[in-house]
LUMVEX-252682 format. One line per 4 residues: number of its first residue (from 1); for each residue x, z, y of N, C-alpha, C. Coordinates in pm, whole numbers, always signed. Atoms other than C-alpha are relative to their C-alpha. Layout:
NUM	X,Z,Y,X,Z,Y,X,Z,Y | ...
end
This chain:
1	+110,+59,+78,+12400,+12831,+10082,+11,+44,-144 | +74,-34,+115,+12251,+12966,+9727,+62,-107,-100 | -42,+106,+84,+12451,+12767,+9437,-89,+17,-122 | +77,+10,+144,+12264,+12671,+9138,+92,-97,-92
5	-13,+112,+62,+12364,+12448,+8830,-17,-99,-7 | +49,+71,-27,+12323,+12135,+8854,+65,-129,-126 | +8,+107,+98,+12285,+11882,+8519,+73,-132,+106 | -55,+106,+9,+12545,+11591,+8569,-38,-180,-5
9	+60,+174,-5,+12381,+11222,+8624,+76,-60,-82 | -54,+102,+113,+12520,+10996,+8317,+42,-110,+91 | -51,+89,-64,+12682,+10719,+8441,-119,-124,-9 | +120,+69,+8,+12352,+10495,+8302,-106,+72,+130
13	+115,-45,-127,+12151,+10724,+8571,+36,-64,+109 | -60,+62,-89,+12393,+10609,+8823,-27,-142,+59 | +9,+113,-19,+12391,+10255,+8786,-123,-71,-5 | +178,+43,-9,+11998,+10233,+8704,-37,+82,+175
17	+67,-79,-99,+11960,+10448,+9015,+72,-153,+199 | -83,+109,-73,+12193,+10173,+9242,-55,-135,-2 | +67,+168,+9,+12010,+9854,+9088,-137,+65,+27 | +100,-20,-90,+11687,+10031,+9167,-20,-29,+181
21	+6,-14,-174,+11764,+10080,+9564,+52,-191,+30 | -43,+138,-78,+11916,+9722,+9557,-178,-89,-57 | +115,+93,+55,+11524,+9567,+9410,-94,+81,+140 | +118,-36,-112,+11341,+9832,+9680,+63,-46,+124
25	-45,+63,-49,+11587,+9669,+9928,-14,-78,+26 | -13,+139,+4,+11524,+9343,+9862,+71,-98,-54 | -116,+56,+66,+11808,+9220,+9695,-55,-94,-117 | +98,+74,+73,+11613,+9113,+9426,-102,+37,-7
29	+159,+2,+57,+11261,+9039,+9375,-55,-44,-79 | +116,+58,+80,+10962,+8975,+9224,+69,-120,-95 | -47,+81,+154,+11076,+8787,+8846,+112,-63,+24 | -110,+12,-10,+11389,+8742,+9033,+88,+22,-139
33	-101,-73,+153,+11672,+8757,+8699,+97,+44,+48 | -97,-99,-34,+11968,+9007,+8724,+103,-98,-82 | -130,+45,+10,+12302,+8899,+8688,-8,-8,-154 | -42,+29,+128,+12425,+8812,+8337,+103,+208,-68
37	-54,-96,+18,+12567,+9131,+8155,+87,+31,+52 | -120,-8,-29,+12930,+9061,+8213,-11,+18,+140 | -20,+11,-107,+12850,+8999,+8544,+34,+172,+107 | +71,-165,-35,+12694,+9372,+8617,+94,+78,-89
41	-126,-129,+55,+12946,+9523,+8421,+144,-8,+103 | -86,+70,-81,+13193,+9345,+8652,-28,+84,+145 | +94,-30,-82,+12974,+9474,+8933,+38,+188,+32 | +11,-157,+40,+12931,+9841,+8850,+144,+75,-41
45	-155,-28,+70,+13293,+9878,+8673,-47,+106,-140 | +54,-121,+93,+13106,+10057,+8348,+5,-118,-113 | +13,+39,+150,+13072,+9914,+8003,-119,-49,-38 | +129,+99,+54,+12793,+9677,+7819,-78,+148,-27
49	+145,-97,+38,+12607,+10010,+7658,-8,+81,+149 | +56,-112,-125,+12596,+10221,+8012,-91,-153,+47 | +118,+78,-56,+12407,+9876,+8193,-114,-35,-128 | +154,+8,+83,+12188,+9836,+7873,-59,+83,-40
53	+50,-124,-13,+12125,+10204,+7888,-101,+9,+134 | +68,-36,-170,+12051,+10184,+8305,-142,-91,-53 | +96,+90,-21,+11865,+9836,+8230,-160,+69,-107 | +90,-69,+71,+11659,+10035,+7953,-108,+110,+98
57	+35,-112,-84,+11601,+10314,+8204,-92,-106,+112 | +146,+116,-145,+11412,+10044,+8490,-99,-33,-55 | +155,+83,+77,+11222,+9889,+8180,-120,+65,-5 | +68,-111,+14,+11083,+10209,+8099,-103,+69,+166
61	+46,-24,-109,+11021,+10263,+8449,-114,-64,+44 | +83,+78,-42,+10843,+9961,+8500,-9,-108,+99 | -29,+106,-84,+11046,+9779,+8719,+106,-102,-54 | -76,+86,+46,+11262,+9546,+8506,-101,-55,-145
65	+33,+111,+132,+11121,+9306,+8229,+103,-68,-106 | -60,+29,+65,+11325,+9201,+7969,-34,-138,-115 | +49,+111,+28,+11258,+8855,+7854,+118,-86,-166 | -98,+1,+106,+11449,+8786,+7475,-9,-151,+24
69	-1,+135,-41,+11621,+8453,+7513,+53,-10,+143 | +27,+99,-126,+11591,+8394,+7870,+116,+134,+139 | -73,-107,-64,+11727,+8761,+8012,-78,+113,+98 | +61,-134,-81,+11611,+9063,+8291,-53,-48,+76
73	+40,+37,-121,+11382,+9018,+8551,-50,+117,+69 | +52,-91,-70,+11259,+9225,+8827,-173,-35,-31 | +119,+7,+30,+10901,+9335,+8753,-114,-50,+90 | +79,+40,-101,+10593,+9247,+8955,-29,+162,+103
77	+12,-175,-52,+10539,+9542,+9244,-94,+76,-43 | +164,-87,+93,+10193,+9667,+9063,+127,+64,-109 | -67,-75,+90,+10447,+9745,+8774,+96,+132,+42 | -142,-140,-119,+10695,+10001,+9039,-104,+122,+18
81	+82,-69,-104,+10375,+10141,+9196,-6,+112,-95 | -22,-86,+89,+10465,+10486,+8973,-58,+121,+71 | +12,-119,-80,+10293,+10779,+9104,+78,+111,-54 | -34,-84,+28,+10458,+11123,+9071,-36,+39,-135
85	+35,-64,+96,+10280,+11291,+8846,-61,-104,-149 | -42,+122,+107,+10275,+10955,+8633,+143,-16,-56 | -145,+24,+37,+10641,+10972,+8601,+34,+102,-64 | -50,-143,+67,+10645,+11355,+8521,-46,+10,-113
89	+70,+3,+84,+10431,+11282,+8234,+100,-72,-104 | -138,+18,+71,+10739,+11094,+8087,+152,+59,+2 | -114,-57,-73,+10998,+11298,+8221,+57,+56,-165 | -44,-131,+101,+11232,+11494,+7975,-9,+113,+39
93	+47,-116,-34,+11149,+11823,+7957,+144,+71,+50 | -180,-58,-40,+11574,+11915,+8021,-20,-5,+177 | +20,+64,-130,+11496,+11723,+8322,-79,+33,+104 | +118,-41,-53,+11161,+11866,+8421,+30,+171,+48
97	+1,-144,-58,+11274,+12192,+8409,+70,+6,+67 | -102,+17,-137,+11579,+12125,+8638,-70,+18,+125 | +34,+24,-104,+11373,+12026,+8896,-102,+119,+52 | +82,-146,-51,+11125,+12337,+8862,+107,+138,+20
101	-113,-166,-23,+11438,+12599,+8836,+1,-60,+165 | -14,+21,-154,+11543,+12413,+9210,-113,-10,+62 | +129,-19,-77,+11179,+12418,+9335,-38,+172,+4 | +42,-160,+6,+11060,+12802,+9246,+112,+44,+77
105	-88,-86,-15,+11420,+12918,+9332,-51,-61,+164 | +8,+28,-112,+11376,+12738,+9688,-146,+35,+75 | +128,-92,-34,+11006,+12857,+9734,-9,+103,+32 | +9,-141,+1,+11083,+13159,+9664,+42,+77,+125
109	-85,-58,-199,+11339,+13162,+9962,-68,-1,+95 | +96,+11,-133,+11088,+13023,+10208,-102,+73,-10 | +65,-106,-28,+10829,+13222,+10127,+16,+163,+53 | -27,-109,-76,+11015,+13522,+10186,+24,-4,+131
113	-36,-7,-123,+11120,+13414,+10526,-153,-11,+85 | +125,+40,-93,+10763,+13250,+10634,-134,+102,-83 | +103,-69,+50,+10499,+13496,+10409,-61,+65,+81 | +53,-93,-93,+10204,+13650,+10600,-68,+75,-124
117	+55,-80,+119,+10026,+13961,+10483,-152,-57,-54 | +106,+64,+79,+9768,+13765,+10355,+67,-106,-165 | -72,+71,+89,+9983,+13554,+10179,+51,+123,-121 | -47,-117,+104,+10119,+13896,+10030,-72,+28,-125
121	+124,-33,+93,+9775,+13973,+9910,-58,-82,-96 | +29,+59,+65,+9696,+13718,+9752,+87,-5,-125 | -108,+13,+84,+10026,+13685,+9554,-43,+157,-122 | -15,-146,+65,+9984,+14079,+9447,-132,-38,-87
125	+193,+16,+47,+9565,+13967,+9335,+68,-72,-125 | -34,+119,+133,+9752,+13658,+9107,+113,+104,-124 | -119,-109,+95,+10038,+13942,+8983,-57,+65,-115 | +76,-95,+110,+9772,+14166,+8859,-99,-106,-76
129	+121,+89,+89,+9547,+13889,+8700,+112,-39,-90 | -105,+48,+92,+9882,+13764,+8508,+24,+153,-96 | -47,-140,+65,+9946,+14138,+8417,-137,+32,-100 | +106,+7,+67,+9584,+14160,+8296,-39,-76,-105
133	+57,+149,+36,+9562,+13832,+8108,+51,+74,-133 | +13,-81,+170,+9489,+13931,+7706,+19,-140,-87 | +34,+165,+78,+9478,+13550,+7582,+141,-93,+131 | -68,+66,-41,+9760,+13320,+7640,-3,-86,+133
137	+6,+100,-160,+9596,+13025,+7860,-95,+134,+62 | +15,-83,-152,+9498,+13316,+8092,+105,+59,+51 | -101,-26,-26,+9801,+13423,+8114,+90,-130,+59 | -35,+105,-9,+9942,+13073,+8174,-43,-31,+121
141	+51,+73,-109,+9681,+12985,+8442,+73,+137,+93 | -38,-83,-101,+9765,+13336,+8642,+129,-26,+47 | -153,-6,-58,+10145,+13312,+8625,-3,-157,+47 | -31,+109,-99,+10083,+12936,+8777,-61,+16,+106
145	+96,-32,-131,+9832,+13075,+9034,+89,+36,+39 | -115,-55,-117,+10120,+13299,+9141,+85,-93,+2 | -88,+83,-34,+10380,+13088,+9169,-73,-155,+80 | +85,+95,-74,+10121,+12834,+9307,-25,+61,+148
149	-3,-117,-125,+10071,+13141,+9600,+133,-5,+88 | -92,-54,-36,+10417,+13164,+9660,+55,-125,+75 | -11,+101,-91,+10438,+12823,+9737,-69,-62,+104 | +56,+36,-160,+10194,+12822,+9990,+56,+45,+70
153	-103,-98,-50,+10391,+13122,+10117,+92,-68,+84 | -136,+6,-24,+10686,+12926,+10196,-51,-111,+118 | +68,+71,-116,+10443,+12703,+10455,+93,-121,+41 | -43,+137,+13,+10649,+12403,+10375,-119,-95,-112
157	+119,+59,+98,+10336,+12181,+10274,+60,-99,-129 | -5,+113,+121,+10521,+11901,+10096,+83,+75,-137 | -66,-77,+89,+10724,+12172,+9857,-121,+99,-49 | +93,-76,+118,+10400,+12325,+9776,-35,-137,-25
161	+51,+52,+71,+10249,+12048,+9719,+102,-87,-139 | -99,+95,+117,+10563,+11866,+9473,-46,+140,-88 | +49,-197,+97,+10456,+12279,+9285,-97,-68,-52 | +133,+8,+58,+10132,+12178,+9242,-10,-96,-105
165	-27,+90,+86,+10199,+11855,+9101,+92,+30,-120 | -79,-55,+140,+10480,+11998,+8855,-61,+120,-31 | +90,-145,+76,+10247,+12280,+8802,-73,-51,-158 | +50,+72,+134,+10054,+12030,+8579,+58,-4,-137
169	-78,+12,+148,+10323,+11974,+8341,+92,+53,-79 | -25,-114,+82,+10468,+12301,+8353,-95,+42,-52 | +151,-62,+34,+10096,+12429,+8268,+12,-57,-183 | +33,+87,+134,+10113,+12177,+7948,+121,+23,-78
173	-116,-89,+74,+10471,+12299,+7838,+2,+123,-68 | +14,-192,+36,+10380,+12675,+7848,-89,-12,-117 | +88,-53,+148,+10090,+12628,+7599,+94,-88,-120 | -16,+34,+114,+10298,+12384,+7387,+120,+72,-50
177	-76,-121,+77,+10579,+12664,+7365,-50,+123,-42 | +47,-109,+18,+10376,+12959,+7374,-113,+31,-14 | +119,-35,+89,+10134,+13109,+7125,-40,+138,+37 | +77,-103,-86,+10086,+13442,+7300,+32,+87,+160
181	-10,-29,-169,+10114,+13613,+7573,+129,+99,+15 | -67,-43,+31,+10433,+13827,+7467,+115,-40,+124 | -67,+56,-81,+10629,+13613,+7701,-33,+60,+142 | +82,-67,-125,+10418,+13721,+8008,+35,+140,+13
185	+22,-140,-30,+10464,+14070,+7942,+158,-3,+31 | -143,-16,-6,+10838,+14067,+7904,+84,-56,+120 | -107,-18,-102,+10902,+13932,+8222,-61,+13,+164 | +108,-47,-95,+10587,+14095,+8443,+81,+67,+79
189	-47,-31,-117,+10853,+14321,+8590,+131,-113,+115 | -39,+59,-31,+11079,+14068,+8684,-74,-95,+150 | +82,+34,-115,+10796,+13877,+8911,-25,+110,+46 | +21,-112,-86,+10711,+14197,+9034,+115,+72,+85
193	-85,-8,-85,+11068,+14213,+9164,-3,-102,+110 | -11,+117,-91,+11015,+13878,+9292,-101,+7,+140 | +106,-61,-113,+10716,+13967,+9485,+50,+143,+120 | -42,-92,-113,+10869,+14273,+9633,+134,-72,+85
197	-117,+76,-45,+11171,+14048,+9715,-98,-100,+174 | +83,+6,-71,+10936,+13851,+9897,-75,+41,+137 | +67,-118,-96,+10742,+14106,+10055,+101,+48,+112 | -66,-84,-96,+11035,+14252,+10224,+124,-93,+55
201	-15,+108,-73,+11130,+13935,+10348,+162,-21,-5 | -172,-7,+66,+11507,+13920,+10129,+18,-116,-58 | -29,+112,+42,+11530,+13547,+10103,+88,-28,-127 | -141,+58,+97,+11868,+13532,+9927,-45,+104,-186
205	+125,-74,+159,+11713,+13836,+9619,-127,-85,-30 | +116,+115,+99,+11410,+13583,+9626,+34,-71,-46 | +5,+129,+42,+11589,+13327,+9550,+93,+29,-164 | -78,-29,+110,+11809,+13497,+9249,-96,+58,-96
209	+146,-49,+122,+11459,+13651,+9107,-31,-100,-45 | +36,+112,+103,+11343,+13343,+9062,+63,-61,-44 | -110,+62,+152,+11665,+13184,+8874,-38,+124,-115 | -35,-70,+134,+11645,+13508,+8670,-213,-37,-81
213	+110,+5,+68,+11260,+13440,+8574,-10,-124,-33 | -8,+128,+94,+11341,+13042,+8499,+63,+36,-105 | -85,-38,+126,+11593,+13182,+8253,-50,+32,-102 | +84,-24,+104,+11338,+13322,+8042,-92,-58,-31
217	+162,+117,+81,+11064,+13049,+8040,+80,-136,-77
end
């Protein structure tokens, strides 16, 4: 299996990620209150700022309330009901891009294994419209068309579709880093390795083209 990097979970991710599964559980509910600090530090084995880091991290989320005086409660379920691309809209961008380096790089693989020549064609149509593109957001929309292609390619529907959805807020990144299209050009042959990678159905080279073309966005 294909190793990538993989950003370290804080020990606050941890323990917000643990009192989450124990509220979708059941454990506690609805304006249910959470243990007393000591208690949850007791609990967890971590320190007062990592649980008022996690408990920060649920508030934000939308599933913990914080009541001055009185203490934490679990939120009402309308407050949880978080859609995706509602959450990516707060995401850190450190964070956001993690998850698109391990999406493209894993696309990339399946498309090379499952790509038909239609699928080819299309990809090569989005290559040359990115290669063509004279103005930034055209350049922006092409190189997400292709990589939007590539994840149909890989004919795992729910991994194109999580693409499509982080397409959005890579789409809104690219214009707020990049003022021309300079970027596009400098790494046109690079996708054009990726595509022949692709094409000639070299999973493990697709999947190292596309780490080497996250590296540069």
């Amino acid at each position: 299996m294909m190793n990538t990097v993989i950003k370290r979970r804080s020990l606050a991710d941890e323990v917000a990620a643990k009192l989450q599964q124990q509220i979708v559980l059941g454990k506690y509910k609805e304006n249910d209150q959470l243990p007393i600090e000591p208690e949850l530090m007791k609990t967890f084995g971590v320190g007062r700022s990592t649980i008022r880091e996690a408990i920060k991290i649920l508030v934000n989320a939308g599933m913990l309330r914080v009541q001055q005086g009185l203490g934490t409660f679990v939120e009402k379920p309308a407050g949880i009901r978080e859609t995706l691309s509602q959450r990516l809209k707060r995401a850190d961008i450190e964070d956001l891009d993690e998850v698109r380096q391990l999406l493209e790089m894993k696309i990339a693989e399946k498309a090379a294994i499952n790509r038909t020549a239609a699928d080819v064609k299309k990809m090569k149509r989005m290559l040359q419209q990115r290669k063509q593109a004279v103005e930034v957001n055209e350049a922006i929309e092409a190189d997400i068309k292709f990589h939007t292609a590539i994840a149909e390619a890989s004919k795992n529907e729910i991994l194109a579709d999580l693409y499509k959805t982080f397409a959005v807020q890579i789409k809104e990144a690219f214009r707020h880093s990049f003022t021309g299209t300079a970027i596009f050009r400098e790494t046109q042959e690079l996708h054009e390795q990726l595509l022949k990678h692709i094409e000639a159905g070299d999973a493990r080279k697709a999947w190292y083209a596309a780490e080497k073309i996250i590296a540069h966005h």
